[in-house]
C-alpha positions as CSV (number, residue, x, y, z in Angstrom):
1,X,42.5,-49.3,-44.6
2,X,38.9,-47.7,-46.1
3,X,36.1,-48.3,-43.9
4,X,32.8,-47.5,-44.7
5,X,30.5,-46.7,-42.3
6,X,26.2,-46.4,-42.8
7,X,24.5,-43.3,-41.4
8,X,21.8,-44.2,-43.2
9,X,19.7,-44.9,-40.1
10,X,20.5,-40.9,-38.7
11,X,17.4,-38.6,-38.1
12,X,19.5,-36.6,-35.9
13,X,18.2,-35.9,-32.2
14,X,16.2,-38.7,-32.6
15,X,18.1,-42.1,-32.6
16,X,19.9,-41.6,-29.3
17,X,22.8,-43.8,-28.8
18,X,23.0,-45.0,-32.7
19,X,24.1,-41.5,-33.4
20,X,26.8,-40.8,-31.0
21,X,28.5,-43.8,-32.1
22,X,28.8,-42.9,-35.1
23,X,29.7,-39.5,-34.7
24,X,32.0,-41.2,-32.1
25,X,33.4,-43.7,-34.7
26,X,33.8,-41.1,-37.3
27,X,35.8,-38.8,-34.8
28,X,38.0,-41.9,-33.8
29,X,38.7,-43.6,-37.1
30,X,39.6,-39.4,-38.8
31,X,42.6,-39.3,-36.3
32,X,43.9,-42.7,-37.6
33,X,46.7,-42.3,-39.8
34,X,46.3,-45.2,-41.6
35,X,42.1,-45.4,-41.7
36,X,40.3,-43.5,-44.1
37,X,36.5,-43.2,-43.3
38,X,34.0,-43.6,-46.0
39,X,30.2,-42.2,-44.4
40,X,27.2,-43.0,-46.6
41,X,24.7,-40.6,-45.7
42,X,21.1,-38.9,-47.0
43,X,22.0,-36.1,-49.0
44,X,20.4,-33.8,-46.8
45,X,21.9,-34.9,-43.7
46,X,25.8,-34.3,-45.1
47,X,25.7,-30.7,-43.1
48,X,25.2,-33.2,-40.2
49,X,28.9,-34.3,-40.7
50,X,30.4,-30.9,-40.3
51,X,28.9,-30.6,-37.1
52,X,29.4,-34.0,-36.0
53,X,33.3,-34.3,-36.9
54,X,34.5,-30.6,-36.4
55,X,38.0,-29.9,-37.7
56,X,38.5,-33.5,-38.5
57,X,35.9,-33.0,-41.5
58,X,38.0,-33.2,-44.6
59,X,39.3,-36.8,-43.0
60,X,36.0,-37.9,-43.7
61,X,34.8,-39.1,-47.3
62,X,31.1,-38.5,-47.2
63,X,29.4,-40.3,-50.1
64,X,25.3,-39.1,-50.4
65,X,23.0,-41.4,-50.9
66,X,19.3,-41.0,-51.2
67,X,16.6,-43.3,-49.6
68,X,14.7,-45.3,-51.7
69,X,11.6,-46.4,-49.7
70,X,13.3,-46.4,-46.6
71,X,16.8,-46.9,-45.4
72,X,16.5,-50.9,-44.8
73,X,16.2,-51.4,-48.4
74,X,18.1,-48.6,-49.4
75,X,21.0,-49.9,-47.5
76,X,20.5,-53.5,-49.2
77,X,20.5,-52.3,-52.4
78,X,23.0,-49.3,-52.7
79,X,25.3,-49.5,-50.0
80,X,27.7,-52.8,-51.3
81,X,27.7,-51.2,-54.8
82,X,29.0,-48.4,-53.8
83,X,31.6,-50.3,-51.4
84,X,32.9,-52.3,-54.5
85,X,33.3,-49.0,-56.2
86,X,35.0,-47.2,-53.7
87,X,37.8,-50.6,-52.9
88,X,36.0,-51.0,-49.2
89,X,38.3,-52.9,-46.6
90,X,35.4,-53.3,-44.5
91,X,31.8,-52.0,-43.6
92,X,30.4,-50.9,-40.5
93,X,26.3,-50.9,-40.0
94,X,25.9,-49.0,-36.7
95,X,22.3,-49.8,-36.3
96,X,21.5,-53.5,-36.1
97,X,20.2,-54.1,-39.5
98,X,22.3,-56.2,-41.9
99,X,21.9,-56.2,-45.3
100,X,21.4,-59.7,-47.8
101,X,24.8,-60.0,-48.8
102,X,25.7,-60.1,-52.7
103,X,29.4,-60.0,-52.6
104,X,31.2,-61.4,-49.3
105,X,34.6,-60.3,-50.0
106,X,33.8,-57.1,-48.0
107,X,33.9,-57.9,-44.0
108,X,30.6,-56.0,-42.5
109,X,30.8,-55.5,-39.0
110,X,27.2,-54.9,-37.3
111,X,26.3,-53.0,-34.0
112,X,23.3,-54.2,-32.0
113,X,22.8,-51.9,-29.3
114,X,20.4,-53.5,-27.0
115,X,17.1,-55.8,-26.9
116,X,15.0,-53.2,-26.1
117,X,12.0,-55.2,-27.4
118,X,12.3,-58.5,-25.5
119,X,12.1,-56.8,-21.9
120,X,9.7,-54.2,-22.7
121,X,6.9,-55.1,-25.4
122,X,4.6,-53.4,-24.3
123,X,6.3,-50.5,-25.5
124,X,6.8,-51.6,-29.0
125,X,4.2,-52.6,-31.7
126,X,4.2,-56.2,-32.2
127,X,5.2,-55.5,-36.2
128,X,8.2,-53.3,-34.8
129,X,8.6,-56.6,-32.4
130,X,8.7,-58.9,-35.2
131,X,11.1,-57.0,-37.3
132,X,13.4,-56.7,-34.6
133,X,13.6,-60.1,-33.7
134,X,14.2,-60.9,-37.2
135,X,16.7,-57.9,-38.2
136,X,18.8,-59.2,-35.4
137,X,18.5,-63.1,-36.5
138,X,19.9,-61.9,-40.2
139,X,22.9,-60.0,-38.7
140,X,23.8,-62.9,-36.1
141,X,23.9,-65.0,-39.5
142,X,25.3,-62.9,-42.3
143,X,27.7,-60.4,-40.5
144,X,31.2,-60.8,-40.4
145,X,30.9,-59.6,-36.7
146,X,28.1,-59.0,-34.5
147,X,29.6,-55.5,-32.2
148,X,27.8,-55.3,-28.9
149,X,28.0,-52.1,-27.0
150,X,28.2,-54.6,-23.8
151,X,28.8,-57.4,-22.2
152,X,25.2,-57.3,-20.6
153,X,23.9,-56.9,-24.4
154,X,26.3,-59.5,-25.9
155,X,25.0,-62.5,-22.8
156,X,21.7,-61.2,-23.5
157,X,21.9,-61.9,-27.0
158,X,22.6,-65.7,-26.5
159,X,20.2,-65.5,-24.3
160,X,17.0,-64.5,-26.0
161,X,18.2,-65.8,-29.6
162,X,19.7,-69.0,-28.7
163,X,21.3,-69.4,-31.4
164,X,24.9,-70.0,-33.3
165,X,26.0,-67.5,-34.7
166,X,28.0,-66.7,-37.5
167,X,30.8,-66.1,-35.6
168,X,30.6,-65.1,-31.3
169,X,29.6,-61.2,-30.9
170,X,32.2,-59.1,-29.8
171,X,31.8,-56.4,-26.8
172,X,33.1,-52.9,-28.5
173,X,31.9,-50.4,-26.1
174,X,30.7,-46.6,-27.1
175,X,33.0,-43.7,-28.0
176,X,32.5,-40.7,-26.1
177,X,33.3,-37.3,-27.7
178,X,34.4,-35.1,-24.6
179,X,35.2,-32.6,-26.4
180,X,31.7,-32.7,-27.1
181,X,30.9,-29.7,-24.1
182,X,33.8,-27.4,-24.4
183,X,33.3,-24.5,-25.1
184,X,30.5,-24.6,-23.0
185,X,27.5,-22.0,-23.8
186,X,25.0,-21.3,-20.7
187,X,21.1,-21.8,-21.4
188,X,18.9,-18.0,-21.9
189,X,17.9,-18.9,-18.3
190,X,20.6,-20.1,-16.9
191,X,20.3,-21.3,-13.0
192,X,21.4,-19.5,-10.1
193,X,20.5,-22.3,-7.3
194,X,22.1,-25.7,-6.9
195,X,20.6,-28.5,-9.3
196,X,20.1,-32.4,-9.8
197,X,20.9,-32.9,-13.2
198,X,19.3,-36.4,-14.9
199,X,19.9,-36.8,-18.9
200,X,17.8,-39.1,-20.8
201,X,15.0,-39.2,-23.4
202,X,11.7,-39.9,-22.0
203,X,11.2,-42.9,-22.8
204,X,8.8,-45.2,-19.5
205,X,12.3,-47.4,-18.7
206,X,14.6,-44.4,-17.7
207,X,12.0,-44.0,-14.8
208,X,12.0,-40.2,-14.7
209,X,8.9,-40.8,-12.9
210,X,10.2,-42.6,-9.9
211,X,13.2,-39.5,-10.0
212,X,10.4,-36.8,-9.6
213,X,8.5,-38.8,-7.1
214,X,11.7,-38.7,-5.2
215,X,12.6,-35.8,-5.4
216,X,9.5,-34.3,-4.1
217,X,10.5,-36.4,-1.1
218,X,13.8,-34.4,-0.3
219,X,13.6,-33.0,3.2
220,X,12.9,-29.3,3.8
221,X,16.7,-28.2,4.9
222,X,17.2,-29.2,0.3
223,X,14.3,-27.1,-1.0
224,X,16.6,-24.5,-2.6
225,X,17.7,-27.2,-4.9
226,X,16.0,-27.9,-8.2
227,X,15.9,-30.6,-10.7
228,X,16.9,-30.1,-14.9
229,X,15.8,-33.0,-16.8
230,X,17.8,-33.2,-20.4
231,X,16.4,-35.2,-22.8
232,X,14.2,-35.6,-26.2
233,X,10.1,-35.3,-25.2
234,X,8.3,-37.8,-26.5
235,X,6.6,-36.1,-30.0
236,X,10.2,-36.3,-31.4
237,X,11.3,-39.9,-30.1
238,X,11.5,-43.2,-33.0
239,X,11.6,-46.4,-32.2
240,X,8.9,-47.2,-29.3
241,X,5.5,-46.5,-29.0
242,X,5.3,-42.8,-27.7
243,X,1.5,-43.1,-26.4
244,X,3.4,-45.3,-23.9
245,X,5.7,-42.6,-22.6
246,X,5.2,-41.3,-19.4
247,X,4.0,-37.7,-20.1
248,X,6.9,-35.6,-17.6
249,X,5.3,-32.3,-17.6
250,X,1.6,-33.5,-16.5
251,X,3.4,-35.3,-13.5
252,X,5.5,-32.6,-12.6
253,X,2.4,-30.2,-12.2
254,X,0.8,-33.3,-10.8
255,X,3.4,-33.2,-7.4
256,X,2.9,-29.7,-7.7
257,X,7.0,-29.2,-8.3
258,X,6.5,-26.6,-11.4
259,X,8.7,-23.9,-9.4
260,X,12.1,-26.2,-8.8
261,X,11.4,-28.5,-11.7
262,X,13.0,-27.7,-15.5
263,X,12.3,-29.8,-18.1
264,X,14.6,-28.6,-21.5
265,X,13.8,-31.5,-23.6
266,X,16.9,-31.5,-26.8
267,X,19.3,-29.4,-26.2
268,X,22.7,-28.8,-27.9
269,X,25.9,-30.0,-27.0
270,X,27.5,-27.1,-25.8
271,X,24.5,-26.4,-23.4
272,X,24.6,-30.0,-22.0
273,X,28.2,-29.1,-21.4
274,X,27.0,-26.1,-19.1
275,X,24.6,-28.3,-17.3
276,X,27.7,-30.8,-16.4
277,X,30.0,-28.5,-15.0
278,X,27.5,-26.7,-13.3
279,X,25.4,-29.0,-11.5
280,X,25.5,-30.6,-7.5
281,X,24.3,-33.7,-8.8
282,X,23.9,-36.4,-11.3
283,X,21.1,-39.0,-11.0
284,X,20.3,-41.6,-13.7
285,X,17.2,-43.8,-12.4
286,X,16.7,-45.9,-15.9
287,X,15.7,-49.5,-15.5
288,X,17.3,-51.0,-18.7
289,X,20.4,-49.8,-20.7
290,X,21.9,-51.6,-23.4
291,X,25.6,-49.2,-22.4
292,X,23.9,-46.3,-20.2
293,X,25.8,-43.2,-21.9
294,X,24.5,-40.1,-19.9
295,X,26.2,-41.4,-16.4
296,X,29.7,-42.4,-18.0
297,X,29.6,-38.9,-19.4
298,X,28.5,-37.2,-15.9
299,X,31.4,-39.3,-14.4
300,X,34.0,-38.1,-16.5
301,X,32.8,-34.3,-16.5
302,X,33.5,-35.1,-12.7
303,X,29.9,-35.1,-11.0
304,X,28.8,-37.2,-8.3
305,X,26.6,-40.0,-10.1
306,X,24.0,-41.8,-8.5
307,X,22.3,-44.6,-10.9
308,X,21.0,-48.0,-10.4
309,X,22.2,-51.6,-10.9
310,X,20.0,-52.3,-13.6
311,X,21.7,-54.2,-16.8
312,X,24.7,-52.6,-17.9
313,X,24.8,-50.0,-15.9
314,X,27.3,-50.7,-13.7
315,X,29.5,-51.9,-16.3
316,X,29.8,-49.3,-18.6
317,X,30.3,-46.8,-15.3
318,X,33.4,-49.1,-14.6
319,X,31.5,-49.6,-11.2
320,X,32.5,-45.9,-10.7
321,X,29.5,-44.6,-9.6
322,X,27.1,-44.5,-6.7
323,X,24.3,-47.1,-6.9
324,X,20.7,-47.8,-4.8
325,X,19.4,-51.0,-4.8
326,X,16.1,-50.9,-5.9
327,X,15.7,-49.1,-8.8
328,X,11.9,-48.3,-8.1
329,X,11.8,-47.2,-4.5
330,X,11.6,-43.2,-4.6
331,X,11.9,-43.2,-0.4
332,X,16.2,-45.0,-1.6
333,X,16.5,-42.6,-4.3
334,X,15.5,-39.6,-2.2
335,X,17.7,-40.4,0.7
336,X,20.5,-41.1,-1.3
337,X,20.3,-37.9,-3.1
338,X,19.9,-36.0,0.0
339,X,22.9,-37.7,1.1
340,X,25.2,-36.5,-1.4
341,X,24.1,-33.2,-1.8
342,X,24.5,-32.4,2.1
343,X,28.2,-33.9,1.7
344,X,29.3,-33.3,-1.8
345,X,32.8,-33.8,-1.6
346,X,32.6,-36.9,-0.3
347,X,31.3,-38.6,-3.6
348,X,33.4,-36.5,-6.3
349,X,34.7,-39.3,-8.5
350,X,38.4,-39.0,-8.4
351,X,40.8,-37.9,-10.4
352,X,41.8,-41.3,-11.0
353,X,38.3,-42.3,-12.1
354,X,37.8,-39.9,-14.4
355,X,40.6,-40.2,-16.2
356,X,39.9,-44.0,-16.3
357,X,36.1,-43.2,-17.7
358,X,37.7,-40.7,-20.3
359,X,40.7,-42.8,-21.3
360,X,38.9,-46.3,-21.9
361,X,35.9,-44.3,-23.8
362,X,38.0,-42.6,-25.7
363,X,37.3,-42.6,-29.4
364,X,40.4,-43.1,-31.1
365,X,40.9,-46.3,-28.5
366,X,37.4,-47.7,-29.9
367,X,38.8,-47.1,-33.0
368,X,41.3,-48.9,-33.0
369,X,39.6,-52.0,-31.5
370,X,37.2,-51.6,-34.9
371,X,40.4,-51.2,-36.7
372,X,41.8,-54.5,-34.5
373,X,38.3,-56.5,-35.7
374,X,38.9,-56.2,-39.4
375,X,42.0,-57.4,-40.0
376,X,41.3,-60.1,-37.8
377,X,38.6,-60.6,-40.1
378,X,40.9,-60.1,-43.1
379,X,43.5,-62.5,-41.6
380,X,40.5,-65.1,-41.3
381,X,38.8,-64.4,-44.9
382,X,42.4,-64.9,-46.6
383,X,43.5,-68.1,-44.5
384,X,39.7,-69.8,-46.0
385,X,40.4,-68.3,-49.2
386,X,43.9,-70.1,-49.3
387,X,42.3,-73.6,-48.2
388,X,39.6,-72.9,-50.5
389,X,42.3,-72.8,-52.9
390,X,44.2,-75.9,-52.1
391,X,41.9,-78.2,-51.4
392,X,40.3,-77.2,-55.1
393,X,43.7,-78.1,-56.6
């Protein structure tokens, strides 16, 4: 089976969960024996791969493809060409957009990630709101297969849209690399006292701000520990509007926390892995998460994970983590956290759990549920095609 996959979307370090799943589903599909990945990519962004898929990089076909305009109508124009060239069994758009569709013999499967857009607008222009409400109309319509990284996402779907669509979306959840953060490589500063680690760009909905309020409120016997936050500032973010991000470093110097608090902003891979194995604590505060990567990776890197109950949260954690109940009250958070650090071992996830995290996230096991979708797809294609047939004769 060929399968041909868009990264036409990537600006790397900038396009958050988009791009781990497709270095994910590139990393999955390469250890298929019978898969052979096709990744359509800007020709200055093919170095991207290498790092991306490691030793599995001469599984992967990557075919360059310059943007015309922008990748929207680069993708509608080029990208089914060259899948009819290449003999396609299938294409994958990892990033919500789905092309007009000149030749349907090609399945497309299409990722929608989250609606963003509907629970926050104020944090998106209204012509980014109107695109987006419309990009995700076409794909309910004209893909094969709409892939939700949820079930929160794929109920929410029906819910804002309201719609029938071409055929019901399908919950695939992320791929996590985990080999990702081995070998691990400390930062130039690397810290010597205990830490709360939190990973996420800065975006207003993670609530970074209500994690630094709390954390201010940590009672005297924990004010050795500091706090690293992990995550892209706001001059590099796409997608929302980043004059409504909440500026971290102001507020930081604000509650007067300079000494204890780190901010990194991107960091690599192998430095994130550092930060895992070395931290007391993980806490995730955000307030809306189409899949909510950061705390499925903390679980199954073995940290204690505190988060919230907000969307998908618990469902992509496998209802493995440690939860408050109101996402906005920093008094909860900081008592929690205090909690956990002053009896650590009581809120290691088990071996059990992480195993369970690392086995169902597992990118060769998403594969092969992408793998599972197309022939179904095939199967259902060929069965019209047949009564097409018949009822012509």
């Amino acid at each position: 089976m060929k399968l041909g996959i868009s990264g036409l979307f990537l600006k790397p370090a900038q396009v958050g969960g988009a791009e781990f799943t497709l270095r994910g589903l590139l990393v999955g599909l390469a250890q298929l024996p019978e898969v052979q990945p096709v990744v359509f990519l800007p020709p200055d962004l093919t170095p991207w791969l290498t790092e991306a898929t490691g030793e599995l990089r001469d599984r992967v076909q990557v075919v360059p493809v310059p943007i015309v305009q922008n990748r929207f109508v680069t993708e509608a124009m080029r990208i089914q060409r060259y899948a009819k060239d290449l003999n396609l069994d299938g294409l994958i758009y990892p990033n919500y957009f789905t092309p007009w569709r000149w030749s349907a013999s090609i399945p497309v499967v299409t990722l929608i990630h989250d609606l963003n857009y509907a629970h926050f607008p104020q944090l998106f222009s209204a012509t980014k709101r109107i695109w987006l409400n419309m990009a995700h109309r076409l794909t309910l319509m004209h893909a094969d297969r709409t892939v939700t990284v949820s079930d929160f996402v794929r109920r929410d779907l029906a819910r804002v849209y309201g719609m029938r669509p071409r055929s019901a979306p399908v919950t695939i959840a992320n791929p996590v690399i985990w080999s990702r953060f081995t070998p691990t490589v400390a930062p130039q500063s690397p810290l010597t006292q205990p830490f709360i680690l939190s990973v996420a760009n800065h975006y207003q909905h993670k609530n970074l701000r209500t994690l630094l309020q709390a954390f201010q409120q940590l009672p005297p016997d924990l004010s050795a520990v500091h706090l690293v936050l992990v995550g892209q500032l706001p001059a590099r973010l796409v997608g929302m509007r980043r004059d409504r991000c909440d500026d971290i470093p102001a507020l930081v110097a604000t509650l007067n926390l300079q000494g204890r608090v780190h901010v990194t902003g991107y960091i690599s891979d192998a430095e994130l892995g550092w930060y895992y194995q070395q931290a007391s604590l993980f806490v995730y505060p955000s307030l809306f998460e189409g899949f909510g990567l950061s705390p499925v990776e903390a679980i199954g890197m073995g940290l204690p994970t505190l988060t919230t109950r907000c969307t998908a949260i618990p469902e992509a954690t496998l209802h493995l983590a440690h939860y408050v109940d109101d996402p906005l009250s920093a008094a909860e958070f900081a008592e929690r956290m205090a909690l956990m650090l002053r009896d650590r071992p009581s809120f290691l996830p088990t071996p059990e759990a992480i195993t369970q995290i690392r086995t169902t996230y597992d990118p060769v096991t998403i594969a092969q549920q992408y793998v599972a979708l197309f022939k179904e797809i095939s199967r259902k294609v060929y069965t019209r095609h047949r009564k097409g047939k018949a009822s012509g004769q």
